[in-house]
PyMOL Python script that loads the backbone (N, CA, C, O; Angstrom):
from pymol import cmd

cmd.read_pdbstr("""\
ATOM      1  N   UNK A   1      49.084 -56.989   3.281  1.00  0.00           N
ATOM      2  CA  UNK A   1      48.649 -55.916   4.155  1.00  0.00           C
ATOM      3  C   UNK A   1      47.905 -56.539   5.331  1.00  0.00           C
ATOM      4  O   UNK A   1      47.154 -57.514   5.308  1.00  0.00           O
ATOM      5  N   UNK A   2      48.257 -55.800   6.333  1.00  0.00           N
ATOM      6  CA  UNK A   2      47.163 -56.136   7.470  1.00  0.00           C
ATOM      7  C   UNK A   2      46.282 -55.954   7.906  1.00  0.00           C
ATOM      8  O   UNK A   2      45.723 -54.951   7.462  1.00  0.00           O
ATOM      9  N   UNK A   3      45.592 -56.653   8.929  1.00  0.00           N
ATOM     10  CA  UNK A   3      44.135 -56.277   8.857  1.00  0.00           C
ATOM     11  C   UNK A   3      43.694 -55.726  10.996  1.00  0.00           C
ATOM     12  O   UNK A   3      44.332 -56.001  12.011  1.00  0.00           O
ATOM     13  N   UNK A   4      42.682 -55.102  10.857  1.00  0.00           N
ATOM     14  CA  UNK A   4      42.375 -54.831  12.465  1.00  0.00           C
ATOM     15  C   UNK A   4      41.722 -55.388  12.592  1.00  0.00           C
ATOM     16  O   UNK A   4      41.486 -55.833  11.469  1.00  0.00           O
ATOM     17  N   UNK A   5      40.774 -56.028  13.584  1.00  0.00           N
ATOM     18  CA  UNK A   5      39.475 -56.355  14.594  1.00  0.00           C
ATOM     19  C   UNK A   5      39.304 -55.710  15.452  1.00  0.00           C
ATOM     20  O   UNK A   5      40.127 -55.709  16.367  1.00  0.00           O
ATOM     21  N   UNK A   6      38.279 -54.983  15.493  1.00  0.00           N
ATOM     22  CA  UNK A   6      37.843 -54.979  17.232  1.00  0.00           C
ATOM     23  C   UNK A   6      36.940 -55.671  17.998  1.00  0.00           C
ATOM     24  O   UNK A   6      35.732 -55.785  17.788  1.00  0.00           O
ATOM     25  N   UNK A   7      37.467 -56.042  18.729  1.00  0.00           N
ATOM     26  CA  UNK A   7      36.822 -57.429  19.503  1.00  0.00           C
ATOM     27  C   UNK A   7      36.564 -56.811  21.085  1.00  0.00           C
ATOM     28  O   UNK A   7      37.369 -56.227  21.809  1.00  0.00           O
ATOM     29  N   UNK A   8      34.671 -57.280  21.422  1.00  0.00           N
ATOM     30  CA  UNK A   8      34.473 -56.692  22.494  1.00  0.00           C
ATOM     31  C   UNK A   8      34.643 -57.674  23.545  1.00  0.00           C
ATOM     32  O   UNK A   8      34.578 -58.866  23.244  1.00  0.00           O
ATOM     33  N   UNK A   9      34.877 -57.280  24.882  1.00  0.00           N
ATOM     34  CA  UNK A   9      35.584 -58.370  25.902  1.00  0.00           C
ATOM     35  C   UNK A   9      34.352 -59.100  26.399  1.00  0.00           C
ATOM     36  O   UNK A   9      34.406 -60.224  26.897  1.00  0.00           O
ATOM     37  N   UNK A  10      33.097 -58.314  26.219  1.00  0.00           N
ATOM     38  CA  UNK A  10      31.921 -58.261  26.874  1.00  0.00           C
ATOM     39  C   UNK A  10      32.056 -57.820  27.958  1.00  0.00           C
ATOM     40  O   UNK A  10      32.921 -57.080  28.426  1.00  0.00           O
ATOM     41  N   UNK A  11      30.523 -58.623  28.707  1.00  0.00           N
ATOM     42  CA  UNK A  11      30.227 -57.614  30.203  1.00  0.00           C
ATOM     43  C   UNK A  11      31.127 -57.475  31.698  1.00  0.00           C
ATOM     44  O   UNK A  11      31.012 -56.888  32.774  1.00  0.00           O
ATOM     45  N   UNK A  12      32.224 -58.545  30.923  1.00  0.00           N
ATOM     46  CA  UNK A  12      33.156 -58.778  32.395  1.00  0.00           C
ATOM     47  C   UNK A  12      33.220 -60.125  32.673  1.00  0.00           C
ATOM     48  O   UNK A  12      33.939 -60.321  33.653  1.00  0.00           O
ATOM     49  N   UNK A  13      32.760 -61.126  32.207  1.00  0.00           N
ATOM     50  CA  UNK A  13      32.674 -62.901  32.372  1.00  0.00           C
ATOM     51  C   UNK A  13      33.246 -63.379  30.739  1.00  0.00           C
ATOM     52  O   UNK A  13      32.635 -63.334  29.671  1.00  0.00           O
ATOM     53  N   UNK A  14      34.824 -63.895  31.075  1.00  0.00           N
ATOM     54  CA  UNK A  14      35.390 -64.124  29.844  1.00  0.00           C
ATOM     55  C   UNK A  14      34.468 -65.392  29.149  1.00  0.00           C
ATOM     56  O   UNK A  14      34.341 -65.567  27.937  1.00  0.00           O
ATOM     57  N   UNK A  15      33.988 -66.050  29.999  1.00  0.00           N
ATOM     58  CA  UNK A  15      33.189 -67.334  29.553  1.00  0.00           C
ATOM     59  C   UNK A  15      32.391 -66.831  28.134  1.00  0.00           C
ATOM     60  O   UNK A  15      32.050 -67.580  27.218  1.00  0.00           O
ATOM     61  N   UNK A  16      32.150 -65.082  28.215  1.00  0.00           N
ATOM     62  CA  UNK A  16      30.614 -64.925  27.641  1.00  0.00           C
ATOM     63  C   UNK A  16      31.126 -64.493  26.100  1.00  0.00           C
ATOM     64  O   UNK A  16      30.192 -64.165  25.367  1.00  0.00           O
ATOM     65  N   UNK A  17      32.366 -64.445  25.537  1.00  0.00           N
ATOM     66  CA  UNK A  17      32.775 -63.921  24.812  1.00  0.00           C
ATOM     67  C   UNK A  17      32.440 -64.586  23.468  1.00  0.00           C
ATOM     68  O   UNK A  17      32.519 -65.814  23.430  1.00  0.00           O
ATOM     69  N   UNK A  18      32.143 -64.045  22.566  1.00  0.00           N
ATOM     70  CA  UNK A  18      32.136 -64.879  20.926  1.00  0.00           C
ATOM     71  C   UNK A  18      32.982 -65.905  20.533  1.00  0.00           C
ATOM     72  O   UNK A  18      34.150 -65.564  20.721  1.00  0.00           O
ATOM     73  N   UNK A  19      32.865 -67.199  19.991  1.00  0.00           N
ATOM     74  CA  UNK A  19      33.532 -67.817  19.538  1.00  0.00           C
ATOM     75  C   UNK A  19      34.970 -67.092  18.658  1.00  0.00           C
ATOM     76  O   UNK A  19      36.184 -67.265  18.774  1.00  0.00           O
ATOM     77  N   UNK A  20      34.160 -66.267  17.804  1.00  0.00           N
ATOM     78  CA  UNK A  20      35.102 -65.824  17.108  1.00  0.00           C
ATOM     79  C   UNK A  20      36.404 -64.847  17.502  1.00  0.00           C
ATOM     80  O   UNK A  20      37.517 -64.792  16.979  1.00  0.00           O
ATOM     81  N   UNK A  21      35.847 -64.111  18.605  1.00  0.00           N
ATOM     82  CA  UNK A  21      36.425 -62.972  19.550  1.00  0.00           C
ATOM     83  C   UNK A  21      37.315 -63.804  19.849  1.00  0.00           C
ATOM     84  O   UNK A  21      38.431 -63.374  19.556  1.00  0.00           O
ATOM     85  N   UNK A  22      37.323 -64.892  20.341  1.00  0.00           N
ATOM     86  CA  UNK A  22      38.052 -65.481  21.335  1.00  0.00           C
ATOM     87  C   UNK A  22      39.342 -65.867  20.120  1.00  0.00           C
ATOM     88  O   UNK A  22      40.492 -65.435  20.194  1.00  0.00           O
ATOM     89  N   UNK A  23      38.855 -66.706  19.112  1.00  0.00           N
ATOM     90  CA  UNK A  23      40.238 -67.287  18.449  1.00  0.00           C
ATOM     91  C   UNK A  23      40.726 -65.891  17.475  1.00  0.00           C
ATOM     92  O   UNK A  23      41.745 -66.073  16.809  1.00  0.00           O
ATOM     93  N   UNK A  24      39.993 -64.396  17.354  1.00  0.00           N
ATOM     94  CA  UNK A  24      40.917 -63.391  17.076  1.00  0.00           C
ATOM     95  C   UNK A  24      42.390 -63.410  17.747  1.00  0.00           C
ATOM     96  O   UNK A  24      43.529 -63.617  17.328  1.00  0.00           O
ATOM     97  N   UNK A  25      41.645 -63.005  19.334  1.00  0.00           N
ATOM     98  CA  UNK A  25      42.747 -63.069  20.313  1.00  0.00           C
ATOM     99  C   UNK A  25      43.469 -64.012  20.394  1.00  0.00           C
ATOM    100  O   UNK A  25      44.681 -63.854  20.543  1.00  0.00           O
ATOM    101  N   UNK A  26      42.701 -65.660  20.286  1.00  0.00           N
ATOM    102  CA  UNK A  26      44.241 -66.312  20.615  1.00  0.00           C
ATOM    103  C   UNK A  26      45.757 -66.558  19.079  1.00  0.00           C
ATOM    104  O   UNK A  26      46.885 -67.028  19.226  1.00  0.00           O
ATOM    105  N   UNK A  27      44.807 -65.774  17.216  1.00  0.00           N
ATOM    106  CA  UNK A  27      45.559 -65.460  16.524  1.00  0.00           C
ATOM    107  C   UNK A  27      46.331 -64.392  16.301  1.00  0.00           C
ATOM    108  O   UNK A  27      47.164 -64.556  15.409  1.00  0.00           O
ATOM    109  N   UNK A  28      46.316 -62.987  17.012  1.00  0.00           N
ATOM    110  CA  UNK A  28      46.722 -62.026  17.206  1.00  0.00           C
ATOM    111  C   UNK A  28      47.981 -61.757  16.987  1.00  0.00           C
ATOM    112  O   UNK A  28      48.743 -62.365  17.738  1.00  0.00           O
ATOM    113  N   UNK A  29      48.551 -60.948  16.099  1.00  0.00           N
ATOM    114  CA  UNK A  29      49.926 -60.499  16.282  1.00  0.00           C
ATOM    115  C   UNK A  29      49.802 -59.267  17.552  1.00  0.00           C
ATOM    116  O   UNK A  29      50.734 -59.291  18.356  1.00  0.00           O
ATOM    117  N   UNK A  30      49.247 -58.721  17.668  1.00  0.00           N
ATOM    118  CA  UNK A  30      49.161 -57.533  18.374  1.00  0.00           C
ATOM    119  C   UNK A  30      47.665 -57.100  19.180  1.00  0.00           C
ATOM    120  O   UNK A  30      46.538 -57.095  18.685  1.00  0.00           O
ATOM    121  N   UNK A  31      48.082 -56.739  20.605  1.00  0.00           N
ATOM    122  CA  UNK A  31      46.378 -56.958  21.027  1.00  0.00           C
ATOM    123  C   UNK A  31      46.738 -55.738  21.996  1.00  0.00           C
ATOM    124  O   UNK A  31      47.453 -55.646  22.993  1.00  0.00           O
ATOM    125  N   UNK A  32      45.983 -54.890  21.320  1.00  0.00           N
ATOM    126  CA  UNK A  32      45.606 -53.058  21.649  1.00  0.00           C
ATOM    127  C   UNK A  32      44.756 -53.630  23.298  1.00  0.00           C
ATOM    128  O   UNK A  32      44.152 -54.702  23.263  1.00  0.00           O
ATOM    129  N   UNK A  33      44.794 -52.938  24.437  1.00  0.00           N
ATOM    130  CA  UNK A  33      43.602 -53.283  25.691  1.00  0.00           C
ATOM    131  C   UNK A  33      43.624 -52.542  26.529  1.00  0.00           C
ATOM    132  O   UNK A  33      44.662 -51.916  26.743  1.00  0.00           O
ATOM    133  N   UNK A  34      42.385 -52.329  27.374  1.00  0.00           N
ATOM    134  CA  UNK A  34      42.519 -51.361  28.330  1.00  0.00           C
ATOM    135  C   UNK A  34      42.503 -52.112  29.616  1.00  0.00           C
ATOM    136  O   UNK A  34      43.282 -53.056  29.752  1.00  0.00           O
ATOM    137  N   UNK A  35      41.555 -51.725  30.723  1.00  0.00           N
ATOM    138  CA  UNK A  35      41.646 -52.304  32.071  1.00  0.00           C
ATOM    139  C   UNK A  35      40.470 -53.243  32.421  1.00  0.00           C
ATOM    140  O   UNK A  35      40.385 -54.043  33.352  1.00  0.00           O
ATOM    141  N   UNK A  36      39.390 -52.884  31.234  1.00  0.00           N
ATOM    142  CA  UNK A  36      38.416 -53.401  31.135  1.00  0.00           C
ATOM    143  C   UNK A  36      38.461 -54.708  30.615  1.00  0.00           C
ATOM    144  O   UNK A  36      37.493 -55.387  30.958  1.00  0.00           O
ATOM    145  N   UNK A  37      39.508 -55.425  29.697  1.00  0.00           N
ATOM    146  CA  UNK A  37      39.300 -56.428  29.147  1.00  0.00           C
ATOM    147  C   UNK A  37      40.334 -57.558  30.345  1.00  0.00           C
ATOM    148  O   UNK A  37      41.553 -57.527  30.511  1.00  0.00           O
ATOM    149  N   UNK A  38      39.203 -58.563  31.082  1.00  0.00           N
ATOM    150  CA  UNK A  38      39.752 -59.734  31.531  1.00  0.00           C
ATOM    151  C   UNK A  38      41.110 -60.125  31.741  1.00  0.00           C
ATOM    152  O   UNK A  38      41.663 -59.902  30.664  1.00  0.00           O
ATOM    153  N   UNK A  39      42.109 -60.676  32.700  1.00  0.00           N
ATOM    154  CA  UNK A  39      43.130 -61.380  32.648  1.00  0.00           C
ATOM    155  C   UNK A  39      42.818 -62.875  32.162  1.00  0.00           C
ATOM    156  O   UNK A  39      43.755 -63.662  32.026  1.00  0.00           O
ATOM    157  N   UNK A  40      41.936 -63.134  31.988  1.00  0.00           N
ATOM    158  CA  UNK A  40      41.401 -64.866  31.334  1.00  0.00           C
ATOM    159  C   UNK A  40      41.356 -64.644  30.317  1.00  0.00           C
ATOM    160  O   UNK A  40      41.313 -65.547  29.481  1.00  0.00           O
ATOM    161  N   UNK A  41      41.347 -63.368  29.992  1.00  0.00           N
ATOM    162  CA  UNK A  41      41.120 -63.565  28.048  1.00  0.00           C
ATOM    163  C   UNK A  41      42.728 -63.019  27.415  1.00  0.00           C
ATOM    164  O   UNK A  41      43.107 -63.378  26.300  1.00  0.00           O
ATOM    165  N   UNK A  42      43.383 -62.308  28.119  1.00  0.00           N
ATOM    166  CA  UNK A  42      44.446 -61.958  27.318  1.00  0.00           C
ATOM    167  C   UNK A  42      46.057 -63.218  28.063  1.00  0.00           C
ATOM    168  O   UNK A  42      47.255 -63.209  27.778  1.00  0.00           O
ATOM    169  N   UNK A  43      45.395 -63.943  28.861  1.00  0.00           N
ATOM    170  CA  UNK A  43      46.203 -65.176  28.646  1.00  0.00           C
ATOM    171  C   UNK A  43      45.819 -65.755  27.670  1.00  0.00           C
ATOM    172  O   UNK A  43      46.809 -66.330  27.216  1.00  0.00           O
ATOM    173  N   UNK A  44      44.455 -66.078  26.696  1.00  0.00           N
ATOM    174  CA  UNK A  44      44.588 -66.932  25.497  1.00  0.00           C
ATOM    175  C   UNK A  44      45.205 -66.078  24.315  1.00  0.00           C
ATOM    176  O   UNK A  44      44.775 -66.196  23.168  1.00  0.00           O
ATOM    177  N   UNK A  45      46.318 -65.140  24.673  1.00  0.00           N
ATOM    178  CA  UNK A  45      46.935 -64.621  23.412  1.00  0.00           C
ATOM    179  C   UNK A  45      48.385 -65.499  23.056  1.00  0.00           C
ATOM    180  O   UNK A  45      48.740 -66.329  23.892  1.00  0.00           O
ATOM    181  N   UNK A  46      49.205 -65.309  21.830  1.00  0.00           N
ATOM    182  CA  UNK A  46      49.441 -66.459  21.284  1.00  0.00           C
ATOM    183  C   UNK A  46      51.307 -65.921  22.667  1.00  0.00           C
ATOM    184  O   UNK A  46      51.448 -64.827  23.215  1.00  0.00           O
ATOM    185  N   UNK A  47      52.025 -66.788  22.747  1.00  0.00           N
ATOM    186  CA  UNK A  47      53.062 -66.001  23.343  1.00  0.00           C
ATOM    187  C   UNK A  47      53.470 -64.845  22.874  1.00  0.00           C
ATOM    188  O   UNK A  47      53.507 -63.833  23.573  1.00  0.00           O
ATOM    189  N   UNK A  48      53.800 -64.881  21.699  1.00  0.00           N
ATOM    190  CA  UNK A  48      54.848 -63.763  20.835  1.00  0.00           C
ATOM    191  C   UNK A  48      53.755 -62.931  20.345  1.00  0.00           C
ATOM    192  O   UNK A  48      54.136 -62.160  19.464  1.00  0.00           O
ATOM    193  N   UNK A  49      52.650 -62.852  20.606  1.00  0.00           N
ATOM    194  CA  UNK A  49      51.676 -61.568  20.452  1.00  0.00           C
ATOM    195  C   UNK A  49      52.119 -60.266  21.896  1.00  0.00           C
ATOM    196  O   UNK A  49      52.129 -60.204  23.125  1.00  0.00           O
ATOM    197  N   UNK A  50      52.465 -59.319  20.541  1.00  0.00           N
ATOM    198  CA  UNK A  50      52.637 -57.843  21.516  1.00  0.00           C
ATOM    199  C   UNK A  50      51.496 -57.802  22.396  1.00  0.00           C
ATOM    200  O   UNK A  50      50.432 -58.154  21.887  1.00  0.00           O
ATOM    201  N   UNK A  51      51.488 -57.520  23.363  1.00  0.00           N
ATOM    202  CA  UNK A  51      50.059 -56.777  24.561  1.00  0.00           C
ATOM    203  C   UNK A  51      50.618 -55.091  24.526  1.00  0.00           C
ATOM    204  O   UNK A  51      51.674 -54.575  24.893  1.00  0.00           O
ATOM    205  N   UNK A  52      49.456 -54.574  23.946  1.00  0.00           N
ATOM    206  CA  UNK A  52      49.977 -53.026  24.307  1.00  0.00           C
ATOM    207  C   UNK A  52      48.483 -52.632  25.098  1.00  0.00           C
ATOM    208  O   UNK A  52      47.330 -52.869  24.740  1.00  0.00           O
ATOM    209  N   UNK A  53      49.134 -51.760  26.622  1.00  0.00           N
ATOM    210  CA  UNK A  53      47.943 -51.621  26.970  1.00  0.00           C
ATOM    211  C   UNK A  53      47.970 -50.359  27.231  1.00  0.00           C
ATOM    212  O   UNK A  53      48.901 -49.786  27.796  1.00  0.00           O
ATOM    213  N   UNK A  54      46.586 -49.666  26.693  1.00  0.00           N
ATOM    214  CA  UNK A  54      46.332 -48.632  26.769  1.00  0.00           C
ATOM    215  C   UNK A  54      45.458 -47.627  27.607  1.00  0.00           C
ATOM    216  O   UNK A  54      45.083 -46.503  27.272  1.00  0.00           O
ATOM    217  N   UNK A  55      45.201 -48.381  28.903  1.00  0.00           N
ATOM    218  CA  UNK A  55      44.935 -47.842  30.573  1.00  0.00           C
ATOM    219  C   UNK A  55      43.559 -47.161  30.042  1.00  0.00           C
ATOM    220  O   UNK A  55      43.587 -47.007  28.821  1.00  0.00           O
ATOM    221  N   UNK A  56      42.626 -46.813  30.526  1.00  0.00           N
ATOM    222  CA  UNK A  56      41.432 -46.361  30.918  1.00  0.00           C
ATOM    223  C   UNK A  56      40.961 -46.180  32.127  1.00  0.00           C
ATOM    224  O   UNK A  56      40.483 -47.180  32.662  1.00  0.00           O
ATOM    225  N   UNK A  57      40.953 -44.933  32.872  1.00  0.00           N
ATOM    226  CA  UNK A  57      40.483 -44.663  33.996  1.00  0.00           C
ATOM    227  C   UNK A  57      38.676 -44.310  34.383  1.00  0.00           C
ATOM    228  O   UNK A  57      38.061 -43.662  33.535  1.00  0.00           O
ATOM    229  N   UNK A  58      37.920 -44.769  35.670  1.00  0.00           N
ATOM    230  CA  UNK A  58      36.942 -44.875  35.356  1.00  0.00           C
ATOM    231  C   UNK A  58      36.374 -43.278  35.190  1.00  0.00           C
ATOM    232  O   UNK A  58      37.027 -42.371  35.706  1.00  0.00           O
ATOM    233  N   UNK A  59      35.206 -43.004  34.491  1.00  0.00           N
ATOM    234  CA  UNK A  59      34.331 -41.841  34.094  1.00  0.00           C
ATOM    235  C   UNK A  59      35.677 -40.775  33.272  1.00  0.00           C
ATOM    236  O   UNK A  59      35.444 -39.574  33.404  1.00  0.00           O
ATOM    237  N   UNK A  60      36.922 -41.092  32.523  1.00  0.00           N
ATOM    238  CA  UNK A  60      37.992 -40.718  31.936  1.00  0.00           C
ATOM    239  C   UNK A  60      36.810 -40.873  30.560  1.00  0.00           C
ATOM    240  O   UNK A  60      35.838 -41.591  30.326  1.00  0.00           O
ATOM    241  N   UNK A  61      37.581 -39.687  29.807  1.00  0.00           N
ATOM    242  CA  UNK A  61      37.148 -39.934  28.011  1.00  0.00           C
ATOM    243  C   UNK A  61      38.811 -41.026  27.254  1.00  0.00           C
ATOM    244  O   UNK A  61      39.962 -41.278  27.608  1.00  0.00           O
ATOM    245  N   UNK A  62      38.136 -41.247  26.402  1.00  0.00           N
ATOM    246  CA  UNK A  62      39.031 -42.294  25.342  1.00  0.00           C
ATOM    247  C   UNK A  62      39.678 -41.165  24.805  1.00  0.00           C
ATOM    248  O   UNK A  62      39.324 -39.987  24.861  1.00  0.00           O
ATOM    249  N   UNK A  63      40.769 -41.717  24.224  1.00  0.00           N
ATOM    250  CA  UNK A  63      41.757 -40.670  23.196  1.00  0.00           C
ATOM    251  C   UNK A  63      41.601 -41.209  21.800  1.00  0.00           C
ATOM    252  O   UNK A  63      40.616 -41.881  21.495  1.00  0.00           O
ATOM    253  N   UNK A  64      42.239 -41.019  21.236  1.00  0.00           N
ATOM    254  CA  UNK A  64      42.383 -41.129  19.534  1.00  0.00           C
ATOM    255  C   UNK A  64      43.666 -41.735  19.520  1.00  0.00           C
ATOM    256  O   UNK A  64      44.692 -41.107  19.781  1.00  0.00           O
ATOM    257  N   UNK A  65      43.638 -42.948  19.219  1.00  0.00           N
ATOM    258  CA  UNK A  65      45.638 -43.828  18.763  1.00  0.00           C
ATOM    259  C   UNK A  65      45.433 -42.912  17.254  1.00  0.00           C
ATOM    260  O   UNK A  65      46.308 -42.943  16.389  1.00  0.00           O
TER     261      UNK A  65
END
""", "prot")
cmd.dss("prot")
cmd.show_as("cartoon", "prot")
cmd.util.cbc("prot")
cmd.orient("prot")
């Protein structure tokens, strides 16, 4: 069975991210994201990891996947 993470991008400086955050993403089969998370961080995803992105507009509410 599989498992989720949610992994926060932080404040906007991929530098600042958790050790661990970081090698989630670069083990990832699948990486859920909105507009908020970095182009420096979702290049360390593995190639054949799905990117599904799920857009966030600003002062917009979140939905329910």
């Amino acid at each position: 069975m599989g498992r989720v993470f949610i992994v926060g991008a932080g404040p906007g400086d991929p530098e600042l991210i958790t050790l661990k955050g970081l090698r989630l993403i670069e083990t990832a089969d699948a990486i859920v994201y909105d507009r908020l998370v970095p182009q420096a961080l979702l290049s360390r995803a593995r190639p054949q990891a799905l990117l599904v992105y799920v857009g966030k507009k600003p002062g917009g509410q979140g939905g329910i996947l």
